[in-house]
TORDREN-389783 format. One record per residue (C-alpha): x, y, z; residue number from 1; residue in three letters. Coordinates in Angstrom, 1 decimal. Last residue first. Layout:
<nodes>
+--------+--------+--------+------+------+
:      X :      Y :      Z : resi : resn :
+--------+--------+--------+------+------+
:      X :      Y :      Z :  NUM :  ALA :
...
+--------+--------+--------+------+------+
</nodes>
This chain:
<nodes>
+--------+--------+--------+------+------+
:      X :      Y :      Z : resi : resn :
+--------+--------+--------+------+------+
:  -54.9 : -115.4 :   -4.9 :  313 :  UNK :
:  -51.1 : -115.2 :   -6.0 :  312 :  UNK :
:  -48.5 : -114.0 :   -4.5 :  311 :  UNK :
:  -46.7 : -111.3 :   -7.1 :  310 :  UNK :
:  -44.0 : -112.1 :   -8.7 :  309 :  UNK :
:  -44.4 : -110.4 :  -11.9 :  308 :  UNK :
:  -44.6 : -113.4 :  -13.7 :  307 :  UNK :
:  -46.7 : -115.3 :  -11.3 :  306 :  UNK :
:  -48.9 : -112.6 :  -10.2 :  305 :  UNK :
:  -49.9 : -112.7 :  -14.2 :  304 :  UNK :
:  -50.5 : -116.5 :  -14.3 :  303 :  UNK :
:  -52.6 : -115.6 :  -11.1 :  302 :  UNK :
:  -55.1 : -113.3 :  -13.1 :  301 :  UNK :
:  -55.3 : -115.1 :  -16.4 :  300 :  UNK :
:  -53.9 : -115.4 :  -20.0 :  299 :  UNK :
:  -55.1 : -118.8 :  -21.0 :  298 :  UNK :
:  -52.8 : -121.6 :  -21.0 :  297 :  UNK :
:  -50.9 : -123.1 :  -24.4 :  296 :  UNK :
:  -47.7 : -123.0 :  -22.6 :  295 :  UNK :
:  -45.7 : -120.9 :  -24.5 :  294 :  UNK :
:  -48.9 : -118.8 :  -25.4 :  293 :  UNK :
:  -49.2 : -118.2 :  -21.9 :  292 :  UNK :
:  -45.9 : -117.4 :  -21.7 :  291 :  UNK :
:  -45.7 : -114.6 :  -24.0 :  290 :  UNK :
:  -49.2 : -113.3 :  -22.6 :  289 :  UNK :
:  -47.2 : -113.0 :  -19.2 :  288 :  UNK :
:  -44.6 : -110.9 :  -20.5 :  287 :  UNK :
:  -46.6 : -108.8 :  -22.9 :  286 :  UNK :
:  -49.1 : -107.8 :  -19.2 :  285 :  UNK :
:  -46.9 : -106.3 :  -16.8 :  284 :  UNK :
:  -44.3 : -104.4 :  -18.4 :  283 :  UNK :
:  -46.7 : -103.2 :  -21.1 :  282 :  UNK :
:  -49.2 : -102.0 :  -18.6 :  281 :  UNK :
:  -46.4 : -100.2 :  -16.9 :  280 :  UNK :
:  -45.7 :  -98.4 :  -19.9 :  279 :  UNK :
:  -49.4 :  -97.5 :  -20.3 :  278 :  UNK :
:  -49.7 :  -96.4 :  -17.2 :  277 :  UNK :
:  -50.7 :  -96.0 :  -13.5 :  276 :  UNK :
:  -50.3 : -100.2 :  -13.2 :  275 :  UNK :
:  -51.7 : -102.4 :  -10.3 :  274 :  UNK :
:  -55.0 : -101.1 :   -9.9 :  273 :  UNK :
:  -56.3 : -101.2 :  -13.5 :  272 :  UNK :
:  -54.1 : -104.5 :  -14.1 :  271 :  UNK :
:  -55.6 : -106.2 :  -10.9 :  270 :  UNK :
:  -59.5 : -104.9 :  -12.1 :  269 :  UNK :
:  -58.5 : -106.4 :  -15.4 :  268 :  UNK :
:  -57.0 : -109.8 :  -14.2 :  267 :  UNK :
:  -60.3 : -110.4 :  -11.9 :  266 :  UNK :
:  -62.7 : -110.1 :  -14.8 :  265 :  UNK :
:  -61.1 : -112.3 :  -17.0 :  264 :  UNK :
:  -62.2 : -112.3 :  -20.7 :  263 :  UNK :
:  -60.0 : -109.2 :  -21.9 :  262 :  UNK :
:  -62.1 : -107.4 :  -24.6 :  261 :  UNK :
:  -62.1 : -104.2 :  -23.2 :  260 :  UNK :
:  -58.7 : -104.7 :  -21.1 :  259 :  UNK :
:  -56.2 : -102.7 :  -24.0 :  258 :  UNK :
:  -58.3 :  -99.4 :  -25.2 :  257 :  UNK :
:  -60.2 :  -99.1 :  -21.8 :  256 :  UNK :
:  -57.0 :  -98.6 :  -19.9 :  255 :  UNK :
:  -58.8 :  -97.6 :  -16.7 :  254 :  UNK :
:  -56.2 :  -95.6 :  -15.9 :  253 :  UNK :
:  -57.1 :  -92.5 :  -18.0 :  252 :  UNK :
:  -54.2 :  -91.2 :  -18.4 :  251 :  UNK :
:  -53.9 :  -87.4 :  -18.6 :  250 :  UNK :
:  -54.1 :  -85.8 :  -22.1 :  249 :  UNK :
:  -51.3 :  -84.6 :  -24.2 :  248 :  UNK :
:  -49.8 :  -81.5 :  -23.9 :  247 :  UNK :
:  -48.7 :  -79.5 :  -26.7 :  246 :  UNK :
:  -46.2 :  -76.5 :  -26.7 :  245 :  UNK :
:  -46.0 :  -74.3 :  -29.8 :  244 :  UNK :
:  -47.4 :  -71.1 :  -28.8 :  243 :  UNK :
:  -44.7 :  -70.8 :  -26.3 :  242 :  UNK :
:  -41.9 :  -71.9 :  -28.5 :  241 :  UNK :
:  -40.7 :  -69.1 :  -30.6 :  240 :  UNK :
:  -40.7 :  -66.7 :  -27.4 :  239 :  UNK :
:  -39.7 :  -69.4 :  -25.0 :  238 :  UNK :
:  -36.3 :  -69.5 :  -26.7 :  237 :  UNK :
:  -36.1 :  -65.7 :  -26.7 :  236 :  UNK :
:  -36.3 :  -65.3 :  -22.9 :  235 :  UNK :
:  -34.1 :  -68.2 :  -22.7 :  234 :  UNK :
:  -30.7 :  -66.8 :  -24.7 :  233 :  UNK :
:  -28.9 :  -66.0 :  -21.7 :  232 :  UNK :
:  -30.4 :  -67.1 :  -18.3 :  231 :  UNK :
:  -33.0 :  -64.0 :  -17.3 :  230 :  UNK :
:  -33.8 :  -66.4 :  -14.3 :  229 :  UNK :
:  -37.8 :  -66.4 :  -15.2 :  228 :  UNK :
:  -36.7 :  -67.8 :  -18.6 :  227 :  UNK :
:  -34.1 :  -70.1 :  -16.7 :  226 :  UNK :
:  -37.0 :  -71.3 :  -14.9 :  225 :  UNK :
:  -39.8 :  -71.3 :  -17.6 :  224 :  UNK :
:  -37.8 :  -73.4 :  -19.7 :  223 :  UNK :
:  -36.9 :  -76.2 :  -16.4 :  222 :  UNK :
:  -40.8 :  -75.9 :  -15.7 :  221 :  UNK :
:  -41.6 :  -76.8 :  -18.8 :  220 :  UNK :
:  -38.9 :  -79.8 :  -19.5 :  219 :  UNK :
:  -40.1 :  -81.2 :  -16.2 :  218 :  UNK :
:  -43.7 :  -80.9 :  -17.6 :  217 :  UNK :
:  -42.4 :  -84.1 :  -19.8 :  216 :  UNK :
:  -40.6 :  -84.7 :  -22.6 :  215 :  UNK :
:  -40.8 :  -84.7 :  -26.5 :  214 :  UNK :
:  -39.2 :  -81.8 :  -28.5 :  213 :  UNK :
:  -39.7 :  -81.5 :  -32.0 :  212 :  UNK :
:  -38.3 :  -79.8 :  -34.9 :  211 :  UNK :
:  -40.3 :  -79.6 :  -37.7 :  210 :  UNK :
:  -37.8 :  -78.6 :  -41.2 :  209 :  UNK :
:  -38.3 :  -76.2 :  -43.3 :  208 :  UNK :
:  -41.5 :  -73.7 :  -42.1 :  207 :  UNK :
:  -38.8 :  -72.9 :  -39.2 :  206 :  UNK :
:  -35.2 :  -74.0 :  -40.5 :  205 :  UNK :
:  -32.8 :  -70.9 :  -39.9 :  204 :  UNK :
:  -34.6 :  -69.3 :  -36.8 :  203 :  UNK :
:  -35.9 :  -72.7 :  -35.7 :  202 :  UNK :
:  -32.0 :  -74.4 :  -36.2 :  201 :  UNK :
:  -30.8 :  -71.1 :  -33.5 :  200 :  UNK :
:  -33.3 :  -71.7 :  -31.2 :  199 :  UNK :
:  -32.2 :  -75.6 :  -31.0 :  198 :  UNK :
:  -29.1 :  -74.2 :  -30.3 :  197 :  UNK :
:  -30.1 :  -72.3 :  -27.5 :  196 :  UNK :
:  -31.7 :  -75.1 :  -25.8 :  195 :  UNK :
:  -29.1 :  -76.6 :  -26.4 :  194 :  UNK :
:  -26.9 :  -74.2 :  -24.3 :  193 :  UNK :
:  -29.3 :  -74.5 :  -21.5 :  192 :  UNK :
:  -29.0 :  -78.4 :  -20.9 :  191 :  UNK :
:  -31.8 :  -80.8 :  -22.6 :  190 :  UNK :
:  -32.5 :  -83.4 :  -20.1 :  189 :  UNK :
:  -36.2 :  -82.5 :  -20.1 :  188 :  UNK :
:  -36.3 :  -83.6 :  -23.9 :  187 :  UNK :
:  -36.2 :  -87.3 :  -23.5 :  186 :  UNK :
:  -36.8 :  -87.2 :  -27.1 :  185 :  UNK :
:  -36.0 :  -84.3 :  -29.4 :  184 :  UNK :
:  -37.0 :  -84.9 :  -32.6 :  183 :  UNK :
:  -35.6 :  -83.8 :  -36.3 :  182 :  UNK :
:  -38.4 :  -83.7 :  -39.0 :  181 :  UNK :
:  -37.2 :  -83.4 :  -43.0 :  180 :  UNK :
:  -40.0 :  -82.6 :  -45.2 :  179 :  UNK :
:  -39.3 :  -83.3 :  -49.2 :  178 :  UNK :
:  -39.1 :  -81.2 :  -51.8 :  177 :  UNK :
:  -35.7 :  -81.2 :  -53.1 :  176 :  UNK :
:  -35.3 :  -77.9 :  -51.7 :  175 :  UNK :
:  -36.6 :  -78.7 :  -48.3 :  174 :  UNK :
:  -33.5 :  -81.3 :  -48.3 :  173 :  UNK :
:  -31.1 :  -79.0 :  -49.0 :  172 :  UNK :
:  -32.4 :  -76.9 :  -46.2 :  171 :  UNK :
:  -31.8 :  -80.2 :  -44.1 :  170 :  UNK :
:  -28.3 :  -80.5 :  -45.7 :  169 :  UNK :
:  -27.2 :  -76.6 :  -45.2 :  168 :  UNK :
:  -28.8 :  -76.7 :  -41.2 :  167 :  UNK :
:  -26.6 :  -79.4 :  -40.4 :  166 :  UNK :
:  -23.6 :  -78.3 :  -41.9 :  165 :  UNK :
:  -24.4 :  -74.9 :  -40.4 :  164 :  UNK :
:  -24.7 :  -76.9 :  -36.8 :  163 :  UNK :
:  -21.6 :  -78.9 :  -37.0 :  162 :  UNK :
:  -19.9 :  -75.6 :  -37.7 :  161 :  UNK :
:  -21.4 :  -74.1 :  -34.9 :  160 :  UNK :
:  -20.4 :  -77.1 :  -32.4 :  159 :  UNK :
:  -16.6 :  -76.9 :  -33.7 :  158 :  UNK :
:  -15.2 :  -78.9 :  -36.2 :  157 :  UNK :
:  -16.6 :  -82.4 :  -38.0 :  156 :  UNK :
:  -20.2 :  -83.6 :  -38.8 :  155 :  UNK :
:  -20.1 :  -86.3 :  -41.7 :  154 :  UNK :
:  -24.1 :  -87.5 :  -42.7 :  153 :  UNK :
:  -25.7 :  -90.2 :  -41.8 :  152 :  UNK :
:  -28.9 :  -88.0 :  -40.9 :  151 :  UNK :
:  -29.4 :  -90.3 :  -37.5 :  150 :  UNK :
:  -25.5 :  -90.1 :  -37.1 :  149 :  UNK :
:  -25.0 :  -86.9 :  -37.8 :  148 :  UNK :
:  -28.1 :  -86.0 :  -35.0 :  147 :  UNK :
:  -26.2 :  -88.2 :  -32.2 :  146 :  UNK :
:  -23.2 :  -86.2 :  -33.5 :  145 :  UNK :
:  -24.9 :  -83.0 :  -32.2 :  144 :  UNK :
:  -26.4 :  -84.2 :  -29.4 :  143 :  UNK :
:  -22.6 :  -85.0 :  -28.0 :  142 :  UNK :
:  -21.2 :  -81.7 :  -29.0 :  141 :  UNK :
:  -24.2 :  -80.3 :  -27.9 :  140 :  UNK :
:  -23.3 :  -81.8 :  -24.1 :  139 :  UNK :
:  -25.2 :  -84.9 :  -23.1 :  138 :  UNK :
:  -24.8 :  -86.0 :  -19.7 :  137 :  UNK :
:  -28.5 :  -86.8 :  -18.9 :  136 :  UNK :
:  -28.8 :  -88.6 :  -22.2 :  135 :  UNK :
:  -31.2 :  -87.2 :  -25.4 :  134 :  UNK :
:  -32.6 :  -89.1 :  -27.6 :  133 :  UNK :
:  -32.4 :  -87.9 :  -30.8 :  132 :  UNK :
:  -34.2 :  -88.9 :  -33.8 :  131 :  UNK :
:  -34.6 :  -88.3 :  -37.2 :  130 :  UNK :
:  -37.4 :  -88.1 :  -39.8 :  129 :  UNK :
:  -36.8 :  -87.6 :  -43.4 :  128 :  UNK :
:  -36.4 :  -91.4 :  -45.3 :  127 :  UNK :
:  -38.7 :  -93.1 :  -42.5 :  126 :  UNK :
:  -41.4 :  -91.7 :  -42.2 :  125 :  UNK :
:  -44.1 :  -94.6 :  -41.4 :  124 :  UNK :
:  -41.4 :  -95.6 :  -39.3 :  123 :  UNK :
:  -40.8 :  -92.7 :  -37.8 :  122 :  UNK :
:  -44.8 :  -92.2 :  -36.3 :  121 :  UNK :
:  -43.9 :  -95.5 :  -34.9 :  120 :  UNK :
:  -40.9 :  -94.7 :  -33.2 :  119 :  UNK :
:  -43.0 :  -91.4 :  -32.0 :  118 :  UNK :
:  -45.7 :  -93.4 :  -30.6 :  117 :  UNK :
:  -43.5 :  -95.6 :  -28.7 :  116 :  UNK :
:  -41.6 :  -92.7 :  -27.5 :  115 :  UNK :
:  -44.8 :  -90.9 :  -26.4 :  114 :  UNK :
:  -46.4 :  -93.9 :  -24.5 :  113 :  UNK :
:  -48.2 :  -92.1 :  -21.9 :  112 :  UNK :
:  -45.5 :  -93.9 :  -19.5 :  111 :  UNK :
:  -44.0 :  -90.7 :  -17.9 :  110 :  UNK :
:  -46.7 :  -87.9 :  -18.2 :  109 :  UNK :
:  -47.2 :  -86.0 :  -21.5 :  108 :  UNK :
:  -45.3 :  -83.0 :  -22.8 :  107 :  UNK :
:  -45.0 :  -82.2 :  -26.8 :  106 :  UNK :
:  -42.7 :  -79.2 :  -27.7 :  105 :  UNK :
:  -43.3 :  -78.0 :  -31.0 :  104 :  UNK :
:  -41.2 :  -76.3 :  -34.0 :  103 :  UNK :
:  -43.2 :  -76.1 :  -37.3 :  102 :  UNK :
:  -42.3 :  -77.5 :  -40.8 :  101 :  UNK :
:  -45.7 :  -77.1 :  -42.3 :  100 :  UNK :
:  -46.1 :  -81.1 :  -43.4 :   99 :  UNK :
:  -43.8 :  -82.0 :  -40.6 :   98 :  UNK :
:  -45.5 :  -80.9 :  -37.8 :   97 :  UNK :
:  -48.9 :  -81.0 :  -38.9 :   96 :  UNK :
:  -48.4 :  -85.3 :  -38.7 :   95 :  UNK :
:  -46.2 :  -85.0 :  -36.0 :   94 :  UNK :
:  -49.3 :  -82.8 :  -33.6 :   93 :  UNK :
:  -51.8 :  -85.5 :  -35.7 :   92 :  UNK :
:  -49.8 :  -88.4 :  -34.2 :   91 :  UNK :
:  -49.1 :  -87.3 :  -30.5 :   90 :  UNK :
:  -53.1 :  -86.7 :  -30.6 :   89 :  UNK :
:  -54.1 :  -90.1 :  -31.7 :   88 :  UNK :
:  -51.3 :  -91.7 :  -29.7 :   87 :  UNK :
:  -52.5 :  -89.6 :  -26.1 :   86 :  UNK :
:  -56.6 :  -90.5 :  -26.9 :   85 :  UNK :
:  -55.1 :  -94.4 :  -27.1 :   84 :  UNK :
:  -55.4 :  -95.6 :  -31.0 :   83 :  UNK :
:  -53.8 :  -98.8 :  -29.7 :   82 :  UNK :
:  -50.6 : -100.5 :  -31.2 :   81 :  UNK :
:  -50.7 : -104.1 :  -30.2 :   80 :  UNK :
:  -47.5 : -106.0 :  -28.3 :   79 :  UNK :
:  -45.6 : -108.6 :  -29.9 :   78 :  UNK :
:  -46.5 : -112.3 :  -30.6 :   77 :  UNK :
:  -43.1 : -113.7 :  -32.3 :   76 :  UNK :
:  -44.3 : -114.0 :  -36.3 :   75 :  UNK :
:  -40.3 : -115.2 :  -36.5 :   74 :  UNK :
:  -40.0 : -113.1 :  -39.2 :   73 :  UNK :
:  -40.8 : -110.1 :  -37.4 :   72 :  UNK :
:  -40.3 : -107.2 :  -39.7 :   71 :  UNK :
:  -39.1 : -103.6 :  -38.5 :   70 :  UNK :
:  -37.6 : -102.6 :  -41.8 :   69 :  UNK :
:  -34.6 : -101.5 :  -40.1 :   68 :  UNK :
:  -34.3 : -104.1 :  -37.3 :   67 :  UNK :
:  -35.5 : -106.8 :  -39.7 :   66 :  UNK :
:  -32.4 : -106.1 :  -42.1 :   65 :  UNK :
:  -30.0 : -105.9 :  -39.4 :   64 :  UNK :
:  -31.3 : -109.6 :  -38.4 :   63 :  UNK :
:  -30.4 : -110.7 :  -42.0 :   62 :  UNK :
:  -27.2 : -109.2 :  -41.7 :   61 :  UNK :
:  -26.6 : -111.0 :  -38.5 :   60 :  UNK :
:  -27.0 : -114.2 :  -40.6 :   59 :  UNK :
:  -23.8 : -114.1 :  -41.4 :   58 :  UNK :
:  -23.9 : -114.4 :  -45.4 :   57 :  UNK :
:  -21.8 : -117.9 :  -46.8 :   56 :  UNK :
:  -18.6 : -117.9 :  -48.1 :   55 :  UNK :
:  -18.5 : -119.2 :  -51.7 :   54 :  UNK :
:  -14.1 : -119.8 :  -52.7 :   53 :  UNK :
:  -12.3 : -118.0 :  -54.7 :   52 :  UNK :
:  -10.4 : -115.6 :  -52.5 :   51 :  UNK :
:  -14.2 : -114.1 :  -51.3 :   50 :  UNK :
:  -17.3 : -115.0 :  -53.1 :   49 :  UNK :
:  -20.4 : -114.3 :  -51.7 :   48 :  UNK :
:  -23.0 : -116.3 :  -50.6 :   47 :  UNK :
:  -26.8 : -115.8 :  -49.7 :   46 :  UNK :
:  -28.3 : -115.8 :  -53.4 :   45 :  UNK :
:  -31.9 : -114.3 :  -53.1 :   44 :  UNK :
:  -31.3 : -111.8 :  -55.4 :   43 :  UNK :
:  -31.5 : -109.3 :  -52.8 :   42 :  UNK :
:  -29.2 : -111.3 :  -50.7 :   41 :  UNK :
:  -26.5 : -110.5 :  -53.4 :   40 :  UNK :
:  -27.4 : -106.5 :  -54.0 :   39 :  UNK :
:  -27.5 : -106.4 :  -49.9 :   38 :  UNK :
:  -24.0 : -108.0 :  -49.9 :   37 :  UNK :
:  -22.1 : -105.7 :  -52.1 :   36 :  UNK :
:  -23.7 : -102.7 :  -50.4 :   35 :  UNK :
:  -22.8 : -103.5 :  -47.0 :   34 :  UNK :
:  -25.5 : -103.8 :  -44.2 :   33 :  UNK :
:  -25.3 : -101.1 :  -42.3 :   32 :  UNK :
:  -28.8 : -100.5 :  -42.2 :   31 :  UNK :
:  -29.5 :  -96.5 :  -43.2 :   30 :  UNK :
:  -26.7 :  -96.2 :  -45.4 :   29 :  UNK :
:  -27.7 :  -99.7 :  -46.9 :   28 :  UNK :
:  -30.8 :  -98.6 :  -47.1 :   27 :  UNK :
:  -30.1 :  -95.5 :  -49.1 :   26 :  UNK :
:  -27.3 :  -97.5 :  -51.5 :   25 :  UNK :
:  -30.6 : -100.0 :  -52.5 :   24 :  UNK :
:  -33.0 :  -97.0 :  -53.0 :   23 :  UNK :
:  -35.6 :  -95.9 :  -50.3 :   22 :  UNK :
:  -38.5 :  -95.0 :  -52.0 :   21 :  UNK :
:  -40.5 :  -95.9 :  -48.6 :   20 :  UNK :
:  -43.2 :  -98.2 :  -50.2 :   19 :  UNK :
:  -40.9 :  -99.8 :  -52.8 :   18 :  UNK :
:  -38.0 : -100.2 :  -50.4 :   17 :  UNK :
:  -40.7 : -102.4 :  -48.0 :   16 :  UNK :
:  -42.0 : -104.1 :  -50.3 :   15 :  UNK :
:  -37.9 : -105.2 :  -51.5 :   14 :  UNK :
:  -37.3 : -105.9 :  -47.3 :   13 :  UNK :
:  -40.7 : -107.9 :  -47.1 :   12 :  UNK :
:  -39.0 : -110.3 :  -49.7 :   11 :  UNK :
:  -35.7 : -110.1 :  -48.4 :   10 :  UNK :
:  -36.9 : -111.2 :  -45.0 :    9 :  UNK :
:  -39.4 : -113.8 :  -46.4 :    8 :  UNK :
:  -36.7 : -115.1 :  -48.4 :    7 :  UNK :
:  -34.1 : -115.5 :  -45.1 :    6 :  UNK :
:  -37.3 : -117.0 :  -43.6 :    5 :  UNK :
:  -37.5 : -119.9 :  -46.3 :    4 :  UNK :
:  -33.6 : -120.4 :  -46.9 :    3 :  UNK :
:  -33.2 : -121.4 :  -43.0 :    2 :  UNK :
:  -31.5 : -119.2 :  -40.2 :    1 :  UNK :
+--------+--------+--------+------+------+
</nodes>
């Protein structure tokens, strides 16, 4: 990594710490890239001195950098954010969400792009907004130090305890007027007893902190289940949550937002039958632009069957 794109990295890094008030220490929290080193590279100098001699910066603190801030400084084509009916609604439900501190659940179908919108919605928001994602073997134990990690804050003892300590530093948080969100994603793995606990934040936090959960009808219809089961603690769960749910809109697999403007005929109608959603649209469709770009072709039907191997016509 050369001197020029290690000082467009630093220099998109100080913009970037302006327009999030992020301090140096918060980033480096939030990065992992030692405190000693970020106040170096920050004044451009890459090299620290260790037993008295320079020793140069790896340049995977560089990358670290980029990963945080989410800068590109390679200018690598990526794929477009589109104002799709499902990202405009996803973004006003966050948007109320964590300016009145409300607890929703938001269900769209596999693919709608909710994570994606999400990661972007957190990136905008980046000092109070945290992130779970939850695994299909995940106890609370487990979500809970998935959540100390996102907050960067010590969890130890039993579940409960981790949860007051959570609870004190997001009410904390509210106090110094600020509007912490903690999300949910993958939400339909969520297991009974976290369920519970997630109750338990809404009583303490509700009109503090938005807590979200992001899934799909699965998560519904496993709520609704162990509500209809009696299960212990579910008939108050769906109580605080039932006016919160949000649905986003079906798909409309015509993908008007993305194949408008696209010049070939032929690939759009093989996208529109090919994929059922957005994720698969990304699968499908980045890869091949990538290499049409490497190899200075247009972007066309068969160069598409190609990548996704696919005979061609």
């Amino acid at each position: 990594m050369n001197n020029t794109i290690k000082n467009n990295i630093i220099s998109a890094l100080n913009q970037w710490l302006i327009n999030n008030e992020y301090t140096a220490a918060d980033f480096s929290a939030k990065s992992g890239v030692p405190a000693n080193y970020l106040s170096y590279m920050r004044k451009n100098t890459y090299f620290v001195s260790t037993g008295g001699k320079d020793v140069e910066i790896d340049d995977k603190y560089f990358r670290m950098i980029c990963e945080a801030i989410d800068f590109d400084p390679e200018n690598k084509l990526a794929w477009t954010t589109r104002q799709t009916p499902q990202f405009m609604q996803m973004i006003t439900y966050l948007t109320d969400a964590k300016k009145h501190g409300y607890t929703n659940i938001i269900i769209g179908n596999t693919g709608a792009g909710k994570t994606y919108c999400f990661d972007i919605f957190m990136k905008q928001n980046p000092k109070d907004t945290f992130k779970v994602t939850v695994g299909s073997l995940d106890t609370i134990t487990d979500l809970l130090d998935k959540l100390g990690i996102a907050m960067r804050i010590p969890l130890t003892g039993t579940p409960s305890k981790k949860l007051r300590t959570v609870t004190k530093e997001i009410t904390k948080m509210k106090l110094e007027g600020r509007e912490p969100m903690i999300a949910w994603d993958e939400s339909e793995y969520l297991k009974q007893s976290t369920l519970c606990n997630i109750k338990e934040l809404h009583d303490h936090l509700y009109g503090k902190c938005a807590l979200i959960m992001i899934g799909t009808d699965q998560l519904i219809a496993k709520i609704e289940r162990l509500k209809s089961k009696n299960a212990p603690g579910m008939p108050q769960f769906y109580r605080r949550v039932k006016y919160g749910i949000r649905e986003l809109r079906s798909i409309d697999t015509r993908f008007k937002e993305f194949l408008t403007d696209m010049a070939d005929r032929g690939l759009k109608k093989f996208l529109q039958d090919e994929c059922e959603n957005y994720g698969e649209l990304h699968d499908a469709l980045l890869p091949a632009m990538r290499e049409a770009e490497r190899l200075g072709e247009p972007l066309t039907e068969n160069l598409v069957r190609t990548i996704l191997n696919k005979p061609k016509l």
